[in-house]
C-alpha positions in Angstrom: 5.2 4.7 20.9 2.6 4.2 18.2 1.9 5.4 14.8 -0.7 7.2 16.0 1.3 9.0 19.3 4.5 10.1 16.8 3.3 12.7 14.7 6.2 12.8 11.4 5.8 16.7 9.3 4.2 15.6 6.0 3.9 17.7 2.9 6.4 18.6 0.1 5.3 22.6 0.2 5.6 22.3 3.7 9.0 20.4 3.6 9.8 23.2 0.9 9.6 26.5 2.7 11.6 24.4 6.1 14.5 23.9 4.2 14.6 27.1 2.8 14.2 28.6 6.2 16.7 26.3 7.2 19.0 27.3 5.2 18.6 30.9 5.2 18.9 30.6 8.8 22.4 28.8 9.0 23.4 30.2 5.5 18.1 -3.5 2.1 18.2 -6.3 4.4 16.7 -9.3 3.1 12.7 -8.5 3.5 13.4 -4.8 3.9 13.7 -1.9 1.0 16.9 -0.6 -0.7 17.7 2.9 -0.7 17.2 4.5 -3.9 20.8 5.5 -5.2 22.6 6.8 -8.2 26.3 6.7 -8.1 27.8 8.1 -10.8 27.1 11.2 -13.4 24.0 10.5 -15.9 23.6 7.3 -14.1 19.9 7.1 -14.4 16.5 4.8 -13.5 12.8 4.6 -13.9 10.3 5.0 -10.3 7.0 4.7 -9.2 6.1 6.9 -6.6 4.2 4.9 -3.8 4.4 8.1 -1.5 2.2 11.0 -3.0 3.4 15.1 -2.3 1.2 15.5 0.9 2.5 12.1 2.2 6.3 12.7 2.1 8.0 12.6 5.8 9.8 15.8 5.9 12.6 15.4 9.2 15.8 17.1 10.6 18.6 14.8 9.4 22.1 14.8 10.3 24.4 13.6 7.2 27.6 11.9 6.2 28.2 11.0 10.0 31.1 9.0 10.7 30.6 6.0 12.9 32.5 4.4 15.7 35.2 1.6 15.7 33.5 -1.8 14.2 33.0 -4.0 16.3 34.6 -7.1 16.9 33.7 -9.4 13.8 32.0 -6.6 11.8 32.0 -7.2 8.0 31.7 -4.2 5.7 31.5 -1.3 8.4 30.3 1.9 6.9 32.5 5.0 7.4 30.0 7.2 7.8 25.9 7.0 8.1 22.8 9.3 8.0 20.5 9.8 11.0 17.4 11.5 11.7 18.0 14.1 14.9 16.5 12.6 18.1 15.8 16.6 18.2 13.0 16.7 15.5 9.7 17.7 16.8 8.4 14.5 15.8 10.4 13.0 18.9 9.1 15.5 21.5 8.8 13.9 24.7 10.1 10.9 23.4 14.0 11.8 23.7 15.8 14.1 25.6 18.8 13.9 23.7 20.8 13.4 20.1 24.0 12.3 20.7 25.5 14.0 17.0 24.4 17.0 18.3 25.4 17.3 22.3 28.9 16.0 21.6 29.0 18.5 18.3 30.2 15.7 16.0 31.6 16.8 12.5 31.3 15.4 9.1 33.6 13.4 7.4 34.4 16.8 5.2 35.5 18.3 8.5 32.2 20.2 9.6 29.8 20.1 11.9 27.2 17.9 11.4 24.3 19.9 12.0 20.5 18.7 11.0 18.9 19.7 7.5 15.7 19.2 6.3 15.2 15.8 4.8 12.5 14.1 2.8 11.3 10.7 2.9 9.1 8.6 0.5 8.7 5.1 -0.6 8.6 3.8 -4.7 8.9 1.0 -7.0 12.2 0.9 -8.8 11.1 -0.2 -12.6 13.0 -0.4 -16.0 11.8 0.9 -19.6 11.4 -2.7 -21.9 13.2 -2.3 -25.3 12.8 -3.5 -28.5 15.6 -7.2 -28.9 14.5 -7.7 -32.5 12.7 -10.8 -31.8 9.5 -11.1 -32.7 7.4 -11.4 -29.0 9.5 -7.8 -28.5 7.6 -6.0 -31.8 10.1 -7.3 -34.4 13.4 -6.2 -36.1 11.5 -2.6 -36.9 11.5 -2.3 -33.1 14.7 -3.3 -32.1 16.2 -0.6 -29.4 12.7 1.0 -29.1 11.1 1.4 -25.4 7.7 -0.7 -25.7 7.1 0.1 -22.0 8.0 -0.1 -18.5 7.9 -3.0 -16.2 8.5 -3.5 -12.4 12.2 -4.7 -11.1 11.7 -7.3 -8.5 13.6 -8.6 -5.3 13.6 -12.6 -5.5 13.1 -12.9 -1.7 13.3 -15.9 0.8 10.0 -17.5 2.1 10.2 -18.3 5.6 8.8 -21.1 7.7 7.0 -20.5 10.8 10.1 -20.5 12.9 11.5 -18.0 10.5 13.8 -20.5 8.6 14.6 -20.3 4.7 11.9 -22.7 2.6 14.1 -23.0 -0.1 11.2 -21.2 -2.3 11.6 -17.7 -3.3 8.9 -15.1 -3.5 8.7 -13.0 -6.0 8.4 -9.1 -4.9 8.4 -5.6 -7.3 11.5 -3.8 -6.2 10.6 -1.3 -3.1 13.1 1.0 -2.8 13.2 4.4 -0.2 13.9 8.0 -1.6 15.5 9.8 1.1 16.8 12.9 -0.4 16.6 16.7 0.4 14.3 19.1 -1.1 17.1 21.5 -3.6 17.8 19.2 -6.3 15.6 15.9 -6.2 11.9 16.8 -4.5 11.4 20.3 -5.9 11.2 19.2 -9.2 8.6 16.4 -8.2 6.6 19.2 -6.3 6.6 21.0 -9.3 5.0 18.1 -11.4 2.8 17.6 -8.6 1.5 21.4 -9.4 1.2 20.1 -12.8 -0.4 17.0 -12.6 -2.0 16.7 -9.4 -1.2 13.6 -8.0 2.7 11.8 -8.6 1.4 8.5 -8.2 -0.7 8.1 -11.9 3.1 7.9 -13.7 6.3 6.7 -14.1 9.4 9.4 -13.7 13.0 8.7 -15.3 15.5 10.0 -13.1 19.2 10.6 -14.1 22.1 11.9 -12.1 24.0 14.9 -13.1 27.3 16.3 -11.6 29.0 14.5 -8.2 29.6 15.4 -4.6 27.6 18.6 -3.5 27.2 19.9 -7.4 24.7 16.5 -7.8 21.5 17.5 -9.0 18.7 15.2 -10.3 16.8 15.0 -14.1 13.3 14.1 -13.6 10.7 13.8 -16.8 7.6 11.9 -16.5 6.6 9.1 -19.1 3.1 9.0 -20.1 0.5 7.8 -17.5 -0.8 4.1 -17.2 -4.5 4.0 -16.8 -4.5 0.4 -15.2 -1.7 1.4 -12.9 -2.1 4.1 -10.6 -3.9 4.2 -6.7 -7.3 2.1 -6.7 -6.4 -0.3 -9.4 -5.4 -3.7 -9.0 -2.1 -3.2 -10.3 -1.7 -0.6 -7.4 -3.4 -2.4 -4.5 -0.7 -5.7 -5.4 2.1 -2.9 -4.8 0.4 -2.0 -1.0 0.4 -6.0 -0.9 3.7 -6.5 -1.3 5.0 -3.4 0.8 2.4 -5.1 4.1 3.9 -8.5 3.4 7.6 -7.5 3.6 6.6 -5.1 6.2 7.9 -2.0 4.8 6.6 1.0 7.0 7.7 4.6 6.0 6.9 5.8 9.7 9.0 2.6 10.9 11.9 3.0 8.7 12.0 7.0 9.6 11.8 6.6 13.5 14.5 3.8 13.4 17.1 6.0 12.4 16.5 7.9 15.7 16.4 5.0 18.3 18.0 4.5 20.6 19.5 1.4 19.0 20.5 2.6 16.1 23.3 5.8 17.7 24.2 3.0 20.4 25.0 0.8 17.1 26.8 3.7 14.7 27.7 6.1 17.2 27.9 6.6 20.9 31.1 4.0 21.7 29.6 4.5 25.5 26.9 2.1 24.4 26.8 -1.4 23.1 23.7 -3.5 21.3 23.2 -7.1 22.2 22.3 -9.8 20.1 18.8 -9.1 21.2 18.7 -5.0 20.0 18.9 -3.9 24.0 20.9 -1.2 24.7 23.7 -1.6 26.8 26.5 0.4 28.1 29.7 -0.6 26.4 32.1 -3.0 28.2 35.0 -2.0 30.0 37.8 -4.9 28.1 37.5 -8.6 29.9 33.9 -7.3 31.3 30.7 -8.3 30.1 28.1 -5.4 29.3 26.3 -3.4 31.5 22.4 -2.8 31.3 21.7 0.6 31.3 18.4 1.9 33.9 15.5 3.1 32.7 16.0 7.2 31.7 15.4 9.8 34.6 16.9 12.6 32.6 20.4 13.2 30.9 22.2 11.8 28.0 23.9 9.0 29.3 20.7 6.8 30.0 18.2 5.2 27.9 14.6 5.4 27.4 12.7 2.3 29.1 12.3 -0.9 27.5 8.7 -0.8 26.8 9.6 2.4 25.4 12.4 1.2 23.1 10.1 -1.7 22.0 7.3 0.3 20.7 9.7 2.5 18.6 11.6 -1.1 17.3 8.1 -2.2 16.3 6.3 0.8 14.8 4.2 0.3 12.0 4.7 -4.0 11.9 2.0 -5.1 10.7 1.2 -8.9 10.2 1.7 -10.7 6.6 -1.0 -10.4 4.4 -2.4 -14.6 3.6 -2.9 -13.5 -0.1 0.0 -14.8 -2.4 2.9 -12.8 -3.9 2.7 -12.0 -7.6 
């Protein structure tokens, strides 16, 4: 499975009117991107939109799912995870199952976790500058001021060719994902995208207000940067450093469907080597089990040429231009 072959909903109108049909209807790894979060109430941060309106990856996404028992010598385990339904149109003739959904799994608040629209899109996490009082920050009559907005950056491991640590670290903007529903978050961005054309000429602060299901999201844009927006130099260094870590919106999307990824947080029938194969779990004092190549039903997998296109989707090779 290619790019090209899996064909991900794209659009924030179009996103729009599926979740409200939707709902009418049912009433950071090392090299890799963080996911853009906000924890607490008025919490708040400054983004870049890489991913324009008619860009964003619109899926069915199952929420707040809690996962199986850690395995053995698991650090950190999460309770619960997100994952895009193997279901989605986008996965037609690619899966004949989603494991959430056959076995009716709940939520960690008790209910069931059925699919909801989700949107997907990629930006540069960034910080407003303020006046310190020192002269090379505008002086004492500038102290606490914002003078501007500069990029957060990722202080990242170089690797050698057998993919060992150099000892020298590369120096990345922050790449973060915004995966985050339409109600609340990307309806106000569509609506400045009705104003303004484009999202990706600006900086937008973004500030949490309330908790839990009452969360909703403050968005105002700052004033446009000429030298920073698609076709400048500034911009074409962001799609630099995005191909050099190999961040891949299509990738990152179609991973939380694999077949890896449930074996890994939730089917306990299943079990992921060291190598990312699927298995089928161990019985205890056995070793694990490979599972055949799919011929229909739940219990099997997809074939392993299968499984490694959707693992490698959207890798690209590192750019031989140097980090900034």
């Amino acid at each position: 499975m290619t790019a090209n072959t899996m064909s991900f909903r794209r659009g924030g109108s179009a996103a729009e009117e599926a979740e409200k049909e939707a709902n009418a209807s049912s009433g950071g790894g090392r090299r890799s991107a963080d996911y853009f979060s906000l924890r607490n109430d008025t919490d708040s941060t400054v983004i870049r939109l890489l991913t324009d309106h008619d860009d964003w990856i619109w899926v069915e996404q199952h929420s707040f799912v809690p996962t199986k028992a850690a395995p053995e010598g698991a650090e950190n385990w999460p309770k619960s995870m997100t994952a895009v339904c193997r279901k989605d149109e986008a996965f037609a003739g690619h899966y004949n199952d989603c494991y959430i959904d056959d076995k009716k799994l709940k939520n960690i608040f008790g209910k069931l976790a059925s699919s909801r629209i989700r949107i997907w899109a990629l930006a540069v996490e960034r910080e407003l500058v303020r006046g310190d009082g020192s002269e090379a920050l505008g002086g004492p009559s500038m102290k606490d001021q914002v003078l501007g907005v500069r990029d957060k950056v990722d202080d990242i491991d170089e690797l050698d060719a057998e993919g060992k640590p150099t000892g020298v670290k590369l120096h990345y903007p922050r790449i973060i994902i915004v995966n985050q529903p339409m109600k609340g978050f990307f309806a106000n961005l569509k609506a400045l995208h009705g104003l303004y054309g484009t999202l990706c000429d600006r900086d937008f602060s973004v500030t949490r207000e309330g908790t839990g299901t009452d969360t909703n999201y403050k968005i105002v844009p700052i004033d446009p940067l000429p030298d920073l927006k698609p076709g400048t130099p500034a911009w074409d260094k962001y799609l630099q450093a995005a191909q050099e870590r190999e961040i891949n919106l299509e990738a990152i999307v179609a991973e939380k469907a694999s077949d890896a990824y449930y074996a890994r947080f939730f089917d306990p029938s299943k079990h992921v080597d060291k190598d990312g194969n699927v298995t089928a779990a161990p019985a205890p004092g056995t070793g694990p089990v490979n599972i055949p190549a799919a011929t229909g039903g739940t219990a099997q997998a997809l074939p392993q040429d299968l499984r490694d296109r959707i693992r490698n989707l959207g890798s690209t090779p590192a750019s031989d231009a140097p980090p900034y």
